[in-house]
C-alpha positions in Angstrom: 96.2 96.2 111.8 93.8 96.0 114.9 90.3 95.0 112.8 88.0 96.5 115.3 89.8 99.8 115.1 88.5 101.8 112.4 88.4 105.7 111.2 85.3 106.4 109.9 85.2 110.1 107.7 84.2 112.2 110.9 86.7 110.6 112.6 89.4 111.9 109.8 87.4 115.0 109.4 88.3 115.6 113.2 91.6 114.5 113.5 92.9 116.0 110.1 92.1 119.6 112.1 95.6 118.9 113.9 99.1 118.3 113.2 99.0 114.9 115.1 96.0 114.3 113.8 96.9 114.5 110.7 100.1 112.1 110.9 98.0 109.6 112.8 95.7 109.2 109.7 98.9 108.5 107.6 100.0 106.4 110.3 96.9 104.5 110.2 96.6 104.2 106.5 100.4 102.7 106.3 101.1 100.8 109.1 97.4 100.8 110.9 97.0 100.1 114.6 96.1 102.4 117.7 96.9 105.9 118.4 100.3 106.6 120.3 99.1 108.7 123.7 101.0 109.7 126.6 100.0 108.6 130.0 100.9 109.0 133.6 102.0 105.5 133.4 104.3 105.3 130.7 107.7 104.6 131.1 110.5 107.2 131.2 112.4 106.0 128.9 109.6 105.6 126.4 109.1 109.1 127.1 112.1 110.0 126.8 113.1 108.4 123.5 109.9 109.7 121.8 110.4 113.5 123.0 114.6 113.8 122.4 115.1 111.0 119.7 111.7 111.6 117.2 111.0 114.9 118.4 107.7 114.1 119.4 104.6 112.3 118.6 104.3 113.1 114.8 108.0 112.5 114.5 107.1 109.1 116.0 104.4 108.5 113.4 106.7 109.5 110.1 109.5 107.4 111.8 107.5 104.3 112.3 105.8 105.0 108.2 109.5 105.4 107.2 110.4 102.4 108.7 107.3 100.0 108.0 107.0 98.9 112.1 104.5 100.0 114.4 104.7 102.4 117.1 105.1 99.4 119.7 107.3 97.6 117.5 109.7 101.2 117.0 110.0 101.1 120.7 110.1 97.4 122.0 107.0 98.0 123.4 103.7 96.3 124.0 102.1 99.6 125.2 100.4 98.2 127.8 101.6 99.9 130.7 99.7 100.9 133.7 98.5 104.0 133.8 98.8 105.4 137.6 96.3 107.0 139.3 96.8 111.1 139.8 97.0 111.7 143.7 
């Protein structure tokens, strides 16, 4: 788990408003680590996999808690692609 991330109770008040939300507190509280966010950038496939094979983002989260792995880990990813700039 990534020490200087934390979620502090407004932060959870906030987020547990939202479906996604919601399984990203789980998330956090099992397996820990930065949110999951789509980006101009991303690749793809990793777009790809985490629409058509987890059914989104909260599928994602229960899939990586049902597993034990991070998101990065799920997907062979580091998640440090570029984002590219909108024209």
């Amino acid at each position: 788990m990534d020490e200087h991330l934390t979620l502090d109770m407004e932060d959870r008040r906030i987020l547990s408003k939202y479906p996604i939300g919601r399984a990203y507190i789980e998330y956090y509280d099992k397996i820990g680590g930065k949110a999951f966010g789509y980006n101009d950038g991303m690749p793809v496939e990793i777009l790809d996999r985490v629409d058509n094979e987890f059914g989104g983002v909260v599928g994602l989260y229960h899939e990586c808690i049902r597993q034990g792995k991070s998101w990065e880990e799920l997907l062979d990813t580091d998640g440090a692609w570029e984002e590219i700039p909108k024209e």
